[in-house]
C-alpha positions in Angstrom: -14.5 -16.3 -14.5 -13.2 -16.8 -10.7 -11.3 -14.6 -9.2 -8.9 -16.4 -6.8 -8.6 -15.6 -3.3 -6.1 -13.2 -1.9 -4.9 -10.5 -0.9 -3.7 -7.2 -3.5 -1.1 -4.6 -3.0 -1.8 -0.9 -3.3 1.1 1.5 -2.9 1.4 3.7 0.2 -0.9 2.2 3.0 -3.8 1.1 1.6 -5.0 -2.6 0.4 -8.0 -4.7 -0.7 -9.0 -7.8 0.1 -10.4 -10.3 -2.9 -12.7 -13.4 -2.2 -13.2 -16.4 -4.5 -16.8 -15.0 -6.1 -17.9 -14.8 -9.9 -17.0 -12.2 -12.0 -17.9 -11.4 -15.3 -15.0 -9.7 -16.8 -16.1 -8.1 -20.7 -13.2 -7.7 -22.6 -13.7 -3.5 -22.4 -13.7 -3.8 -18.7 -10.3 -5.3 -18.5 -8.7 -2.6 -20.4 -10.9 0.0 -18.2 -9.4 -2.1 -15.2 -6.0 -1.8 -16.4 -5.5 2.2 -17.1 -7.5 2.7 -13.6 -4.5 0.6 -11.9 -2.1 2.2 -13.9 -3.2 5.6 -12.8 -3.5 4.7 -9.4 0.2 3.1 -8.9 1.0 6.5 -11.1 -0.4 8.8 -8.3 1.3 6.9 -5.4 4.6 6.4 -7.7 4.7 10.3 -7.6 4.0 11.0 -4.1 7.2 11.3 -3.0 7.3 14.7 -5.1 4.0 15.7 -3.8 5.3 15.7 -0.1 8.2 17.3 -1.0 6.0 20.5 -1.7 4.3 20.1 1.8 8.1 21.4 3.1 9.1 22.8 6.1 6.1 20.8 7.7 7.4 18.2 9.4 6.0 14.0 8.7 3.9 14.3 12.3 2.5 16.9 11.2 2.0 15.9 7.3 0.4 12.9 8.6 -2.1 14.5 10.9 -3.8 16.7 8.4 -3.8 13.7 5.8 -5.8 11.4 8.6 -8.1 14.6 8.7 -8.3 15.8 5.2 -9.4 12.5 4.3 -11.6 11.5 6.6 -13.1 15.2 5.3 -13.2 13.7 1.9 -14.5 10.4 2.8 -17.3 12.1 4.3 -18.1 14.3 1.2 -17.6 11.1 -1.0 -20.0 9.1 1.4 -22.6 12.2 1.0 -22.4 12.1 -2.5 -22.7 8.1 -3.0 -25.4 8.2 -0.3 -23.5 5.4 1.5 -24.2 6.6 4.9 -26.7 3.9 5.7 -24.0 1.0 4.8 -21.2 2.9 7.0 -23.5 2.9 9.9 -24.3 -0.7 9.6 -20.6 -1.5 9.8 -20.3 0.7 13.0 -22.8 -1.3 14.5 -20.5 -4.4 14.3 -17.7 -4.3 16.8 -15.8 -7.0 15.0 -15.2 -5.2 11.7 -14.7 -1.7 14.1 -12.2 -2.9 15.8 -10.7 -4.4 13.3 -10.3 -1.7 11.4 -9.2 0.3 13.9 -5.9 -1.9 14.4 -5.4 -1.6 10.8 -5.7 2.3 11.3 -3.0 2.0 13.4 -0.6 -0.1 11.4 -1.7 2.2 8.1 -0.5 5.4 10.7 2.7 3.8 11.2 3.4 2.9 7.3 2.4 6.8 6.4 4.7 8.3 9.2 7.6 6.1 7.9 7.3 6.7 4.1 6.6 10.6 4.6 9.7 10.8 6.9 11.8 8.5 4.5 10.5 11.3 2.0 11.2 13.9 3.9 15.1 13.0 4.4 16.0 12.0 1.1 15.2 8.2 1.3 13.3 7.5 -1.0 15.0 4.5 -2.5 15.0 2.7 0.9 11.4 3.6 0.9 10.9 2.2 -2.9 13.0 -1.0 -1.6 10.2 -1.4 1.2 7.2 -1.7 -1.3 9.6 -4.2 -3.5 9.8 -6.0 -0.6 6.1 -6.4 0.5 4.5 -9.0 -1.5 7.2 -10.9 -0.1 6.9 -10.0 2.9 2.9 -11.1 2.5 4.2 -14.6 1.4 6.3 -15.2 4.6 2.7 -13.6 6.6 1.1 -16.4 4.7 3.5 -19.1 6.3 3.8 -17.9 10.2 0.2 -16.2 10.5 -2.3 -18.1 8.1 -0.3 -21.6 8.3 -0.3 -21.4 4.2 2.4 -23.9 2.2 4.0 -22.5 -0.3 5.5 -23.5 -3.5 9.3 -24.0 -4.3 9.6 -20.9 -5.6 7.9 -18.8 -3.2 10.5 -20.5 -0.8 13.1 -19.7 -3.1 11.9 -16.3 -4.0 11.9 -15.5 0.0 15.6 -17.3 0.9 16.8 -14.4 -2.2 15.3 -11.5 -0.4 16.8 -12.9 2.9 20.4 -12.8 1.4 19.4 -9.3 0.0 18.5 -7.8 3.4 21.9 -9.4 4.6 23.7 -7.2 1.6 21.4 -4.1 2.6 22.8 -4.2 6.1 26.4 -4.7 5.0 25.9 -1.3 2.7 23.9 0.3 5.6 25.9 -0.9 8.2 22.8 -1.6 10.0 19.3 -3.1 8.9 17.3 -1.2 6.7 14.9 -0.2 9.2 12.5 1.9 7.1 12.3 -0.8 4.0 11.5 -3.0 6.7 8.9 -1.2 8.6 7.1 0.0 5.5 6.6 -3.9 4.3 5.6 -5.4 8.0 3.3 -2.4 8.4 2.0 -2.6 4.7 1.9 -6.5 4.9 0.1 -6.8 8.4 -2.2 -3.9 7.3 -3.2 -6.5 3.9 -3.2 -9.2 6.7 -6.0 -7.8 8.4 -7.9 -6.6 5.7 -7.7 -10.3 4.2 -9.7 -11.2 8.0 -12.3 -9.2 7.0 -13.1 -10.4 4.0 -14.6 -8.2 1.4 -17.7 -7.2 3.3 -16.4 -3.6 3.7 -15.8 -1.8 0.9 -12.7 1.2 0.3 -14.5 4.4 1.2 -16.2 2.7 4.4 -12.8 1.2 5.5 -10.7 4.0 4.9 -13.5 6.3 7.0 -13.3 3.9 10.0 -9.6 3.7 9.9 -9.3 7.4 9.8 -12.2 7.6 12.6 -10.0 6.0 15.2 -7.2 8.2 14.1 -9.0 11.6 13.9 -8.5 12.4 17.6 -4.7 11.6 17.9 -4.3 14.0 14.6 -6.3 16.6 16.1 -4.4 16.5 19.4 -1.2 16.6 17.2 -2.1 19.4 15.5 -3.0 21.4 18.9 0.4 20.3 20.1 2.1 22.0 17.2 0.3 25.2 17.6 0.7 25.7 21.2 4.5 24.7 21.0 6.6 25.0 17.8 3.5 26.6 15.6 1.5 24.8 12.5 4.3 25.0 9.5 0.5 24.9 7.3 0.0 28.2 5.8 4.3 28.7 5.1 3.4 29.4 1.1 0.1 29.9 -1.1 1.4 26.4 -2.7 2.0 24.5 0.2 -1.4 25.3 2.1 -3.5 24.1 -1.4 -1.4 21.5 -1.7 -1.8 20.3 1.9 -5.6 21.0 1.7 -5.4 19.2 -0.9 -3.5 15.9 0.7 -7.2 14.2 1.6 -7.6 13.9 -1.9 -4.4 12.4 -3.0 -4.7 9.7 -0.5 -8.6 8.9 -1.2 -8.5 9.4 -4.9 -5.6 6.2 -5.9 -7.4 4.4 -3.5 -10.6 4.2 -5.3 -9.0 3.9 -8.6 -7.7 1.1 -7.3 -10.9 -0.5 -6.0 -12.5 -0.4 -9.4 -9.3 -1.9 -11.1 -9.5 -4.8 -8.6 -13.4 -5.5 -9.5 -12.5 -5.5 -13.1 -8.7 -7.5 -13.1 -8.0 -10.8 -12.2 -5.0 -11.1 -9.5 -2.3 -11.5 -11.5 -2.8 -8.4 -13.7 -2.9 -6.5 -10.6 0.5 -8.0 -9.1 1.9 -7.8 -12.3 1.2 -3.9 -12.5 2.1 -3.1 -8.6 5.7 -2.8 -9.2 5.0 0.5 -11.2 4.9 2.4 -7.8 8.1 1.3 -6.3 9.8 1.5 -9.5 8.6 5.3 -10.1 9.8 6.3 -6.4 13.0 4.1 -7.0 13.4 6.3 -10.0 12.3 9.1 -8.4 15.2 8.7 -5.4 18.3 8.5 -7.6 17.2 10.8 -11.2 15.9 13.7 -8.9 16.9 13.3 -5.5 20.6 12.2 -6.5 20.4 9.7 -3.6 23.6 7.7 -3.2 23.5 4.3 -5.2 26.9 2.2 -4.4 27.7 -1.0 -5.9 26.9 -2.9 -2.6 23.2 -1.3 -2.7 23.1 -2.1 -5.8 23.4 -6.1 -5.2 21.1 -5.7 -2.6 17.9 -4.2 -5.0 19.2 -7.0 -7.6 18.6 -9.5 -5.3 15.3 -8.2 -4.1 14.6 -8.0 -8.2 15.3 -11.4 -8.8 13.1 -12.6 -6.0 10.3 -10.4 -7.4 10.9 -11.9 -10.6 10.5 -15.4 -9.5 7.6 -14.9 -7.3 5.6 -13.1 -10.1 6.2 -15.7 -12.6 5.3 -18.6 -10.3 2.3 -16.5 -9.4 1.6 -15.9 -12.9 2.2 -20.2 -13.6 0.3 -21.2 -10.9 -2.8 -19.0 -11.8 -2.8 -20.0 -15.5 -5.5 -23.0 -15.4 -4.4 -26.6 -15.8 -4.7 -28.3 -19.4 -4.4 -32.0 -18.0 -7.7 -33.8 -18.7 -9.1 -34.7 -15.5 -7.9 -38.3 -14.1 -10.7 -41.1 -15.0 -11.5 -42.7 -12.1 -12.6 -46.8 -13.4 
């Protein structure tokens, strides 16, 4: 088969890029492609609880070591593929560096928010943010790429439109972090989509995390020499932050081979599993407030999913009309 071109969501800062190319899909590898997404939104869907145990460090500093942690584990994952060469060949082109060193700085902005949403209980605003972002990658589609959309992608965005206008009622201002987690998460897509699918998830990520390795290191010296480095507060907080390189590579990869193995609409079918687990997440464990207005709001944002997903799912499915007969 085909796989369409597009772009696919992964939860918590990271996304692939998918060009039109042939693909054979076996029937084995679609199942295989299937549990590796499933895990993958699984891990992110649980993250929340995982920086919970990182406590009393504060998001800064969270985020510092997990730019350094996993540029650590790139490196060791690099070693061990022997994909060295291919990393250094991207280096050598300033397009694709640079690139990826503005989407280093959009993925540093979407882990800072999330881990500080995290951090002070709100995580459903957080969950309402990922709802939001295919979305939000439709309305990049119209103003960036100049792309037309369908009836119902139109409709599906004038829904989430009203649903932001409920938020900001409940709020009594906009929902700033849903916000900037789906314009940081959507741009970040945006300018992955640019670069096609010539670099691949382990390169990428090590580039990205390249550009942000010095402000994390400066951070980190900043926190020592003032307030003090909150790692090292526990046994179980220090593993677990050693640890935070490999929760953020790991999904990632898992993700990577899912996308090689599923067409595009399995994988937006299956990305609502993160938000939903961190939606979940904010209101069974954290006991985060859910009023009726708030309420309205995520059923709004619901219904829009629902009607972008089907017409994504419509649209995908290939015609049955015999092809016009030209005399």
């Amino acid at each position: 088969m085909v796989l369409p071109r597009g772009t696919l969501t992964s939860g918590d800062g990271n996304r692939l890029s998918v060009v039109s190319q042939p693909l054979e899909q076996k029937p084995h590898g679609v199942g295989r492609g299937i549990l590796l997404a499933v895990i993958a939104y699984f891990i992110w869907g649980f993250l929340p609880a995982y920086f919970l145990l990182l406590a009393p460090a504060s998001a800064l500093e969270i985020v510092s070591w997990r730019v350094l942690l996993s540029l650590v584990f790139c490196a060791i994952l690099l070693t061990v593929t022997r994909k060295w060469r291919r990393l250094f060949i991207l280096l050598r082109t300033k397009r694709v560096v640079f690139t990826l060193a503005a989407a280093g700085v959009l993925i540093l902005i979407n882990w800072l928010v999330y881990v500080f949403a995290v951090l002070n209980n709100q995580v459903v605003e957080a969950a309402l943010g990922y709802f939001t972002n295919p979305i939000v990658t439709v309305l990049l589609g119209v103003f960036v790429l100049r792309e037309r959309l369908r009836p119902a992608q139109w409709a599906s965005i004038g829904i989430s439109a009203i649903a932001v206008i409920v938020l900001a009622i409940n709020y009594g201002s906009l929902p700033w972090i849903a916000l900037a987690l789906a314009f940081s998460f959507g741009l970040y897509g945006l300018i992955k989509k640019r670069i096609g699918g010539t670099v691949d998830a382990v390169s990428g990520l090590t580039i990205e995390t390249i550009w942000l390795a010095p402000l994390a290191i400066a951070q980190l010296i900043g926190f020592g020499l003032t307030t003090g480095l909150a790692i090292g507060a526990s046994a179980g907080q220090t593993v677990a932050m050693l640890l935070v390189g490999v929760v953020t590579a790991v999904p990632l990869l898992l993700f990577a081979g899912a996308a090689r193995r599923l067409p595009l609409t399995y994988i937006g079918l299956t990305q609502y599993l993160t938000p939903l687990l961190q939606f979940l997440f904010g209101i069974l464990v954290e006991h985060e407030a859910m009023p009726p207005v708030r309420w309205a709001g995520f059923i709004l944002v619901w219904i829009a999913l629902t009607v972008l997903t089907v017409d994504m799912f419509l649209s995908s499915r290939p015609s049955r009309r015999p092809d016009a007969v030209v005399a």
